[in-house]
N, C-alpha and C positions, 0 to 999 in steps of 0.2 A: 252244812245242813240247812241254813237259811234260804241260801240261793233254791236249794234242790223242793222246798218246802214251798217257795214261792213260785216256783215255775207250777208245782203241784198246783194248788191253788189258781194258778191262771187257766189251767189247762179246765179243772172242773167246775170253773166260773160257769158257764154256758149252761151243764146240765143243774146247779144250782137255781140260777136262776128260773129255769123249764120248771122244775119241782114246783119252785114256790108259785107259781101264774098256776100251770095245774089245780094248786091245793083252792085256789081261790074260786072254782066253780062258773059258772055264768053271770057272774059280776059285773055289770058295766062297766065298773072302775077295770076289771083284768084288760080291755083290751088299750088302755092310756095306758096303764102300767108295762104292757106290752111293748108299747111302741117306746116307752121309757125307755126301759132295760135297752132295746134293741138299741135308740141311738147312742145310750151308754156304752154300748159294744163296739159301737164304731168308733164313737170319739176314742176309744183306748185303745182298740185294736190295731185300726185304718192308720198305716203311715202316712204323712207328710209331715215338708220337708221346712224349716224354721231359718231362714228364711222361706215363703212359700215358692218363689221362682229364685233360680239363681241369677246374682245380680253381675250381669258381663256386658257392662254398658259403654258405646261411645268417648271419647273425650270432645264436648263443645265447648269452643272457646269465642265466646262475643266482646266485640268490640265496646269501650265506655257507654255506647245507647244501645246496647243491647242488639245491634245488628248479627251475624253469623257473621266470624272470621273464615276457620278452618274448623270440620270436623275428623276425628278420627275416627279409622275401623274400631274393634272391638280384638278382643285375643282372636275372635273365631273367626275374624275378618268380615264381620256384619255390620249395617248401619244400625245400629239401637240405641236410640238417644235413652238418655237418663231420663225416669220417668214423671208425666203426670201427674201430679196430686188430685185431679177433679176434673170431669168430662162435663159438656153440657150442651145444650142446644142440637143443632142440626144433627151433628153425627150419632152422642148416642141414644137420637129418640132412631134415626137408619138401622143404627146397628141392632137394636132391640126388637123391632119390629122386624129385622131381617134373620136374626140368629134364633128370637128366641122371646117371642110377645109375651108369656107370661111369666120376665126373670123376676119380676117384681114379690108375685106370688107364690109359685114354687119352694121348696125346701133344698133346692137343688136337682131335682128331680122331677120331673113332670112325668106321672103313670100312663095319662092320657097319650102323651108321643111317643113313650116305652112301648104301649101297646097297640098303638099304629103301623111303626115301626115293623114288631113282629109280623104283625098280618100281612103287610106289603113284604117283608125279605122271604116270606115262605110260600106266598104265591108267585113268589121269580123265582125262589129255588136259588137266588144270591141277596146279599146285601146291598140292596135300594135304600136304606132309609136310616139313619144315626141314631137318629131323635136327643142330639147332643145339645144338653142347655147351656149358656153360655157357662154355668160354672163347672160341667162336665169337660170342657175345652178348655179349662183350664187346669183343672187334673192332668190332661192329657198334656200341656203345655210342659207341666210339671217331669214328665220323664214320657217322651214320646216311648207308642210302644202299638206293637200291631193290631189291628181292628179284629179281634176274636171275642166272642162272647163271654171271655172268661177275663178279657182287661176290660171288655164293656161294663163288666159287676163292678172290677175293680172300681174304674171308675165314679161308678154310680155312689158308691161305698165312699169316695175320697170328697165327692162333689157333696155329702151330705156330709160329712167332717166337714170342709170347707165354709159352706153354710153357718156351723155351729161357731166356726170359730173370726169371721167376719162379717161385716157388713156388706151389703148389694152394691153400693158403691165401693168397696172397696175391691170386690169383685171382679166387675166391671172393669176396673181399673189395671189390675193385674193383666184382666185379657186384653185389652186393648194396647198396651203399654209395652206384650209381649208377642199378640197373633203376628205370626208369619205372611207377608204383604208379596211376595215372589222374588225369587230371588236369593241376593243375601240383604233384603231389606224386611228387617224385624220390629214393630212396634209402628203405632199408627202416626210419632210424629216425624218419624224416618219417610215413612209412605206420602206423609202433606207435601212432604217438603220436597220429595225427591222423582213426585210426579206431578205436582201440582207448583211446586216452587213457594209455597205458600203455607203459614201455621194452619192449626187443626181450627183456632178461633173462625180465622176467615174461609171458611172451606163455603163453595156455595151447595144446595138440596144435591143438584145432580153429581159434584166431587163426594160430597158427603157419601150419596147411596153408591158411588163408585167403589170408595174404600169401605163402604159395611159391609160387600158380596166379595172380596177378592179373599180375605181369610179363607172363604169356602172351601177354595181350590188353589190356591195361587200356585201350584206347579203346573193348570192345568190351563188356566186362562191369568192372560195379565194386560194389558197395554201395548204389550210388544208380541205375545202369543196368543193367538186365539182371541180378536181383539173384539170379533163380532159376537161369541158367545159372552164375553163380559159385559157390552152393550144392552143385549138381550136379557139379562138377569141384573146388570141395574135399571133398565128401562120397567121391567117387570116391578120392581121393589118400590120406585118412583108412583108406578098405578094406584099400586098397595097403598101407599101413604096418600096417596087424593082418595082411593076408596073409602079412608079409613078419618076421614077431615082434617088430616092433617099438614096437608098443602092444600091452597087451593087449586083452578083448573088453570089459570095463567101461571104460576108458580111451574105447576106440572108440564104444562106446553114449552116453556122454556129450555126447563132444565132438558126436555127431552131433546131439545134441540143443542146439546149444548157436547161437544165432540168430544171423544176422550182422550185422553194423553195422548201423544205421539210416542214417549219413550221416557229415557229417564233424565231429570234434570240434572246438573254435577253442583255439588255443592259447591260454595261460594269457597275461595282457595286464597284468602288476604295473609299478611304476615305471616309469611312461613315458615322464617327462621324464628319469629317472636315466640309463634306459637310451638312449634318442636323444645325450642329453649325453655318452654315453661313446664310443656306435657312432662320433661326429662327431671326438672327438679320437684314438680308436683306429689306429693308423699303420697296420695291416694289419686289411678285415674279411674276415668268412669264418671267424672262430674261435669257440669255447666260450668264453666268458669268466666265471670266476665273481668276481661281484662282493662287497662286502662288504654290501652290503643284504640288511638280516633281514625277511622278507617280513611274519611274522607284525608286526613294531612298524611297518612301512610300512604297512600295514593298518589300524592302530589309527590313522597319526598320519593317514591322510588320511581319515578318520572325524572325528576331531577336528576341524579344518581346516574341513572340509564344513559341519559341524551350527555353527561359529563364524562360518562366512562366510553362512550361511544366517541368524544372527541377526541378522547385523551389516547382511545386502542392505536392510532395513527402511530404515536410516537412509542406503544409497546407495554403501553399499561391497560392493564386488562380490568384490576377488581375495587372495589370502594365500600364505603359503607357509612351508616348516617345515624345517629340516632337523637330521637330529641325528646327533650324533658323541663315539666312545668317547674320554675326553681323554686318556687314556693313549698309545692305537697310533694314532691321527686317524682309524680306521675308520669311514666312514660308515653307519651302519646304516639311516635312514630317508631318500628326498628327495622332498619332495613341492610341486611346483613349480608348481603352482595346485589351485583350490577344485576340480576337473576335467576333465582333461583332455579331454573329450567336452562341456563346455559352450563353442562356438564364440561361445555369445550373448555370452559373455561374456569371450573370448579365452583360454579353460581352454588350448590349448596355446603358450602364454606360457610360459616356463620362469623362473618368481622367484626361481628359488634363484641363479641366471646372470645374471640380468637386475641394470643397473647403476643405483642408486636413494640418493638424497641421505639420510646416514646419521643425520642430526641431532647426537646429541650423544654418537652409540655411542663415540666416540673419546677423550672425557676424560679416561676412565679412564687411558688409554695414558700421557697429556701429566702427571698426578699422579704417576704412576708413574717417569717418566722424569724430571722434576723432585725428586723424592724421592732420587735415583741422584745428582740435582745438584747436592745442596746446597742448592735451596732453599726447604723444605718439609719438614713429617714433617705425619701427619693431625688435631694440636691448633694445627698453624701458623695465626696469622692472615692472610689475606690480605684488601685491601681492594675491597669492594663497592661503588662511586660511580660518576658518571657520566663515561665515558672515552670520551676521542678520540683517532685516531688517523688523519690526515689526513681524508677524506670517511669514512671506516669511523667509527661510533660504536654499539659494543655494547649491548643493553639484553636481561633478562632477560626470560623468559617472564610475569609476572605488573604489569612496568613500574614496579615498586619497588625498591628498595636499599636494603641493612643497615648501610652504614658499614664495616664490620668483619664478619668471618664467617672460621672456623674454614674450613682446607681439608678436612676431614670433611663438615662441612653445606654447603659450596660443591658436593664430589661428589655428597650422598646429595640433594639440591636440583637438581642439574643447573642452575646459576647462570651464565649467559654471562659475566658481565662480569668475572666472579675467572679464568674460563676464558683470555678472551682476554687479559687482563693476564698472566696464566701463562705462555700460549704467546709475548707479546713478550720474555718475559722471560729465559725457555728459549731462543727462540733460532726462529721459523721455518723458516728451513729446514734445521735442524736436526732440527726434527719431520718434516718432509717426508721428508728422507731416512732415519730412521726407519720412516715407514712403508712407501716402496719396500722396503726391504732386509727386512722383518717379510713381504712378500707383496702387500702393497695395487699389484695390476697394472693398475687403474685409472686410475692418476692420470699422465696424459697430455699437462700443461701442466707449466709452471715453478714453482719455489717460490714465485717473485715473482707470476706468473699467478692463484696461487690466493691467498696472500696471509693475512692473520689468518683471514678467514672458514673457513679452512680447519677448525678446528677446532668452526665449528657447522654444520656437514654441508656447505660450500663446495663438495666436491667428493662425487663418486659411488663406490660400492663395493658388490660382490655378497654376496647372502646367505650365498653359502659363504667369502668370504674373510671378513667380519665373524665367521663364526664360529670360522677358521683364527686368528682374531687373541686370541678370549677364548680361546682352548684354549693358543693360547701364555701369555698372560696365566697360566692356571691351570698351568701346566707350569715354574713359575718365571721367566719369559722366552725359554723355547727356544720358536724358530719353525721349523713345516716344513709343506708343504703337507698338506692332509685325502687319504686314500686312498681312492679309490673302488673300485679294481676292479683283480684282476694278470693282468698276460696271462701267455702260456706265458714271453714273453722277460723282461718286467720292470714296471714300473710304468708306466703310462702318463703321468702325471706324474711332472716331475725331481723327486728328492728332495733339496733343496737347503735347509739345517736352517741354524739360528741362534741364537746367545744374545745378544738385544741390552738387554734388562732384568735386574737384578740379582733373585734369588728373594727377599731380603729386601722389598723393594719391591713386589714382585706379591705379598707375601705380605701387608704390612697395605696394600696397596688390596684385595687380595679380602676381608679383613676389612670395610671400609667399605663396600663394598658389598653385604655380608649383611646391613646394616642397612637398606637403604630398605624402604618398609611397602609387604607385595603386596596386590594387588588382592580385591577382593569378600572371599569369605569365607577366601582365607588371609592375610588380615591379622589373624590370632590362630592363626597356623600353629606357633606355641612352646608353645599350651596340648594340640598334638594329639602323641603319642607316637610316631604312625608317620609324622611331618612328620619332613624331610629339610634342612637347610641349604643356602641358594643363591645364590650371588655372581652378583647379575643388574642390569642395566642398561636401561633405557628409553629410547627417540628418538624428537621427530616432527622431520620437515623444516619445511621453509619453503611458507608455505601450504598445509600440513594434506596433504602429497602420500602422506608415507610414516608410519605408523606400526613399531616395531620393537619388539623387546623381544629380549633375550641374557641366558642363566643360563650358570652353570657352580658344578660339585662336582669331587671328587678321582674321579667314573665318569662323569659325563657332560658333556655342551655339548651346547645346544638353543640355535636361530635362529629367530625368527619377523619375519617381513614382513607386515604387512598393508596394504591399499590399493586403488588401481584401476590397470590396467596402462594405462590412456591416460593419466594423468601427471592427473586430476582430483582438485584438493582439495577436500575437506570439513572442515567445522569440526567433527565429531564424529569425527573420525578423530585419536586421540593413541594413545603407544605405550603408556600405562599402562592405559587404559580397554579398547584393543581388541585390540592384542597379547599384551599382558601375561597375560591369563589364561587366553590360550591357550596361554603358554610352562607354565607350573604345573599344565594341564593335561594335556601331556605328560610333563612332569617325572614326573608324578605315575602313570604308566603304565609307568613304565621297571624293568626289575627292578635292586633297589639289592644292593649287595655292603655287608654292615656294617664290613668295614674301610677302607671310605672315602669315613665320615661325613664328615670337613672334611680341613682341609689341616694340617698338622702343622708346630707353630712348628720343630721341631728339623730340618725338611729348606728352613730360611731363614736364611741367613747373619746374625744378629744381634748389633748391640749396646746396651749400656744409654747415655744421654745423659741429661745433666741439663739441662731444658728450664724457660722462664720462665713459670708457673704460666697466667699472664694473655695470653700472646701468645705463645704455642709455639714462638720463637725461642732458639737456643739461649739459656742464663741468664748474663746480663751482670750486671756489679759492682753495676748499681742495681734488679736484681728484689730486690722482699723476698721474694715467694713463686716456690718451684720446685717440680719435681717429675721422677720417672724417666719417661723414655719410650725405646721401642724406635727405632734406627736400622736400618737397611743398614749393615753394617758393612763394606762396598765404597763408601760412599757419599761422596758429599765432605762438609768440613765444615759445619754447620750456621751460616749467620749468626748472629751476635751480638745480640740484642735491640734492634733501632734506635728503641723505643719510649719504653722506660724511660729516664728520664735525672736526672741529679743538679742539682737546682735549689738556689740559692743565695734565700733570703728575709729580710725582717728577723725580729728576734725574735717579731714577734704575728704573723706570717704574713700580712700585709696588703698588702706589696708583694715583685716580684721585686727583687734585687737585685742589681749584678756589682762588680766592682773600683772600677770608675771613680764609685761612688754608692754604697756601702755604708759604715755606717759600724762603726767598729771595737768590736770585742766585741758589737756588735750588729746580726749575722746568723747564721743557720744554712743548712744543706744538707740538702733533703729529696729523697726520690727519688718519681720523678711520672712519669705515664704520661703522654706528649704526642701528641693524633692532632693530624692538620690539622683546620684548621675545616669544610670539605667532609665530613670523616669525623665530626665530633664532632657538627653538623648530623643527618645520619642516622641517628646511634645513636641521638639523642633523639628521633627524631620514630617510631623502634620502643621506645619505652618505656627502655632503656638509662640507668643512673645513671651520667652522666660528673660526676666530679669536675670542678669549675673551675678553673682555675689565674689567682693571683693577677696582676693587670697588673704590668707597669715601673713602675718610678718615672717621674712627668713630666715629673722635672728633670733625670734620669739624661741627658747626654751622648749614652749611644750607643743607648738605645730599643732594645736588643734584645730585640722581642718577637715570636714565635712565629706570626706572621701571625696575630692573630684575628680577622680578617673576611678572605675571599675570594669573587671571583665565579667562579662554578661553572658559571655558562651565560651568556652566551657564550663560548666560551672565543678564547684569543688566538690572532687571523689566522684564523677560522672561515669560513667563508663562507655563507652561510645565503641559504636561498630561499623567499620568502615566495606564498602560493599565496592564491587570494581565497576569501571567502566565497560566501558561497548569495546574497547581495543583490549581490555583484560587490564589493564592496571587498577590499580586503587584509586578510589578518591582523593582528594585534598577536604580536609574538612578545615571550614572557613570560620574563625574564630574572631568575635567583636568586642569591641571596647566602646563604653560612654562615656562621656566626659562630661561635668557637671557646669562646667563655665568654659569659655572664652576656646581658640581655638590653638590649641599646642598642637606640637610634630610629639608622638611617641614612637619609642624605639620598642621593639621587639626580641624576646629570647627567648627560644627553646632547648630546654634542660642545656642551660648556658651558653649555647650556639646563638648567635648571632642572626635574626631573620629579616630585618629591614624598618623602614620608617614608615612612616604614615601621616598625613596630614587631610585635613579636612573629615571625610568619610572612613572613620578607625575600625577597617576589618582587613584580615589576611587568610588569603589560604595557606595552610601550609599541611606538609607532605608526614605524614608518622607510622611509626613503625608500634609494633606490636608491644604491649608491656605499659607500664607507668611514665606521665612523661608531667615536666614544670617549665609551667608558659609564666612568663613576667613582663610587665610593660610596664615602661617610665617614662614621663615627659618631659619636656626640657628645664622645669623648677624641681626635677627629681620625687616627683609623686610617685607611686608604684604602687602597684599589687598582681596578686600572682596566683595561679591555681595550679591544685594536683589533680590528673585527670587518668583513667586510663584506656588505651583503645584496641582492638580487636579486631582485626583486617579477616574478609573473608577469607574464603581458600578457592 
């Protein structure tokens, strides 16, 4: 009843009000009250629309000084920048005096042109004449709709709403912000810029009067159509404004000479992929966005990039990609997301910097760092280089050899798998794992257990901009927060979700360590050049040759380079040192440098001093004779004890070991001795390495404790091993080795009791097996032994 009572009431508003102006006679006041009522009738009747145009603007994305990167269409596929807040000067004193000289005073409506109008469309018998004010043209804006006398009321009706409900400047603003310029170009600073090349500020009289006549018509004249009737009607408008004192007669003479477009200009087309990358994550488009990319070093770095990938196509590598970032504020200045983005041949709009790619070995650094924090490790720590198993996983370095022993310095500045993966079991798996989620790595999408040790020689995938999110934390003492691309009006587009999960003293001598590897081509003599810069940088290839990589960092910059092919094809001339690498130096090397932050500075690293074992970087136990000072983390845990060095018990001549139970009195001593296993004391010597021997047991000694000096090192125990045939179809011989911890015995050999031979000097044999469980044993000539169960699996 309410509804049907209220529609009631709307309907007899009308003759209500007629009644009551009636009852009031020839009143002066009846005819204000008149016109009251009436625009009360419109304001409540008259639709429009809340927003008053609908808003289907552009996406522009400007560069840090506000230069144009890239623009985007609109849904409807038009240029229509997002609008103006305020017009002024040249254009809308044109467009006023061209559409419509008295918007000022008006209510919307001007009776004077309404009734011009008329007189001129009925002495042609057609429509000559609009008499549309600029705010009439915007109703019309509002839902185009065909030129009949009964949408001209409408109008008239919406434009005197319109009036009631804004400002003349806001007006103004609407139309301008929306007139249609020809084409699919909408709004007048779509039109500056896409005929003119130029903002709406700098338009000169005769651009200006160019763009206040083209709304007129623009399907019928433009620049490119009908190019001499648009001359003639801005030449015309030009008059106007000198007749009217509003240019002078030199002003006027100019402009008139002053040509008109040739056609249309193409928007400015920088950062492609940066800008696609941003438009996709931006929660609202249709906005100005200024990004942090500096167009000028965008420029240079996909120059770079280009003329490196054009070397490289020779030998079959097609794609690359760069990105660089301030390490201070994460602002990305450069992203250049393939060789180009216009080569389809070659899938240029692949975006690398995004794109998810097995990292090889970028990640070590992290795992040094984070063991440095643990206790256990500083960068003269020894850690051991041999051959290691861990269930079917068995690590082996880049080059298939092993040092015995190696410094965790030359394990990083080497990039050595197998100190690697002994590290990270030792650290703890998924403890690195979670590590790297909480640092940013959004990659990684399986379990700890899933990925497993390999984790740490590229197991899993990661993007060029979070590899490089991860050395800028590295460089920033351990705080992690995502890289900045670009702020919209409300906030970041990305959460900013920040972290310290590395101690500074720690990222502080790993970036030390890695200022040492030797760079590529000619700046490996980069300390004899003066205006050479310092740079904590790192190298990766994946697993079969898929990805090269190269990552720097200084106290001003972080630079990423990717190089490869984006179908996932390996090459064997693809490494991160040879083809990345001197693209990263070549950027570097382009970057404007700030001289106060040459390197990184020991006093902003929490340190302390530690007395360390001269020989084996552990801290110094009772039986180092040589020490020395070395820097800790002074958040760090304590440093191990030296498990090397140990105090041996001999006779007087040094000829045999000796213990309690076999010594005899007043004649022995205690000397301190360095003791590796025989697996490590084996590879020291076979890299040149002078290991001291350590004296045998006595034979008669009771309890024979002696230090294992012979072990077998392959096969190892419970192994399982799969033998594959040769080229004539037989099987392999799988070659099984022995190390020996001192001096050089013959060992004998035996397979599941069978008898296989001797050996002297270099202790390896092949031998031939059969399918099933099998037990190898070796003894030396002082009857030492030991022995493994292993079993093997011949193909078919």
């Amino acid at each position: 009843m309410n509804i049907k009572r209220e529609i009631k009431n709307r309907i007899s508003l009308p003759n209500r009000l007629k009644h009551s102006v009636l009852r009031m006679g020839n009143s002066p006041i009846k005819y204000f009250l008149f016109l009251f009522m009436f625009m009360f009738l419109v304001y409540i009747l008259i639709p429009i629309p809340d927003p008053l145009i609908k808003q289907n603007y552009s996406t522009v994305f400007l560069d840090q000084n506000g230069d144009i990167l890239r623009v985007f269409l609109n849904s409807e596929e038009q240029w229509c920048f997002p609008p103006i807040k305020k017009f002024s000067g040249k254009l809308k004193t044109s467009v006023i005096e061209y559409e419509d000289r008295f918007f000022n005073l008006h209510p919307g409506v001007n009776p004077i042109a309404i009734l011009r109008a008329l007189v001129q469309n009925i002495s042609h018998g057609e429509v000559v004449s609009g008499a549309s004010t600029i705010t009439m043209q915007v109703a019309r804006l509002i839902q185009p709709k065909k030129r009949t006398y009964l949408n001209k009321l409408l109008e008239v009706l919406q434009a005197i709403k319109i009036e009631l409900r804004y400002s003349k400047d806001e007006i103004l603003n609407f139309y301008l912000n929306h007139a249609p310029y020809g084409g699919n170009i909408v709004g007048i600073q779509a039109a500056a810029l896409r005929y003119f090349g130029k903002s709406v500020e700098q338009l000169t009289w005769a651009e200006a009067a160019t763009l206040a006549v083209l709304p007129n018509s623009p399907g019928l004249i433009s620049p490119t159509a009908n190019s001499i009737l648009l001359k003639q009607k801005r030449d015309r408008l030009l008059n106007k404004l000198l007749q009217r004192g509003i240019i002078d007669s030199d002003i006027c003479r100019q402009s008139l000479l002053e040509p008109l477009p040739e056609g249309e200009i193409s928007f400015p087309f920088h950062a492609p992929h940066a800008t696609r990358f941003l438009k996709n994550n931006l929660q609202n488009v249709g906005h100005v966005v200024q990004t942090t990319i500096d167009k000028g070093l965008q420029t240079k770095a996909e120059e770079l990039l280009r003329e490196q990938i054009r070397y490289l196509s020779r030998f079959g590598i097609r794609n690359g990609a760069v990105i660089v970032v301030e390490t201070e504020s994460g602002k990305v200045r450069a992203y250049v997301g393939s060789q180009d983005f216009f080569d389809t041949e070659n899938q240029g709009q692949v975006d690398g910097v995004v794109a998810l790619r097995s990292y090889g070995s970028l990640l070590k650094p992290f795992l040094y760092t984070l063991c440095m924090d643990d206790g256990i490790l500083l960068p003269q720590t020894q850690i051991k280089d041999i051959p290691s198993y861990y269930g079917a996983f068995s690590p082996s370095n880049a080059n298939m050899s092993y040092h015995g022993m190696v410094t965790a310095k030359d394990a990083l500045v080497n990039s050595l798998n197998v100190p690697a993966v002994r590290l990270l079991f030792t650290h703890g798996q998924p403890q690195f794992y979670e590590f790297l989620k909480a640092a940013g790595i959004k990659s990684l999408f399986r379990s700890a257990e899933d990925y497993g040790l390999p984790l740490i020689l590229g197991g899993a995938e990661a993007s060029l901009s979070d590899v490089a999110m991860m050395y800028r934390g590295l460089a920033r003492g351990g705080h992690f927060d995502p890289l900045q691309f670009a702020v919209t009006d409300e906030q970041l587009f990305l959460e900013n979700n920040s972290s310290t999960l590395i101690s500074p003293g720690a990222c502080y001598l790993t970036l030390n360590i890695l200022r040492e590897l030797k760079r590529p081509g000619s700046e490996y003599y980069w300390e004899q050049y003066l205006d050479q810069w310092p740079i904590a940088w790192k190298t990766g290839t994946s697993y079969g040759f898929r990805d090269a990589w190269a990552v720097g960092v200084n106290p001003q910059w972080t630079v990423a380079v990717w190089i490869g092919n984006f179908d996932g094809e390996g090459n064997p001339a693809l490494s991160g040192a040879s083809c990345a690498g001197p693209l990263l130096f070549d950027v570097f090397n382009l970057l404007p440098k700030d001289p106060t932050k040459v390197w990184f500075r020991e006093l902003d690293a929490d340190m302390r001093s530690v007395r360390i074992c001269a020989a084996t970087g552990f801290l110094a136990g009772p039986h180092c004779d040589e020490t020395k000072e070395a820097q800790s983390p002074v958040y760090a845990k304590l440093l191990r004890i030296c498990p090397y060095h140990k105090g041996i018990f001999v006779d007087r001549n040094g000829t045999y070991q000796v213990c309690s139970l076999c010594w005899e009195p007043q004649n022995y001593r205690q000397i301190n001795a360095i003791v590796y296993t025989a697996e490590v004391v084996d590879y020291l010597r076979e890299h040149g390495h002078v290991v001291s021997s350590l004296p045998s047991h006595r034979n008669d000694c009771p309890a024979q404790m002696d230090f294992q000096p012979l072990k077998i090192i392959y096969p190892q125990q419970n192994a399982h091993l799969w033998i594959p045939r040769e080229v004539d179809g037989t099987h392999q011989r799988v070659t099984a080795r022995v190390a020996l911890r001192s001096g050089n015995r013959k060992l004998f050999w035996y397979l599941d009791d069978r008898y296989e031979g001797i050996t002297s000097g270099i202790h390896s044999k092949a031998i031939r097996l059969s399918d099933g469980w099998h037990h190898l044993e070796v003894i030396d000539e002082l009857g030492n032994r030991d022995a493994k169960r292993f079993y093997a699996a011949r193909s078919n």
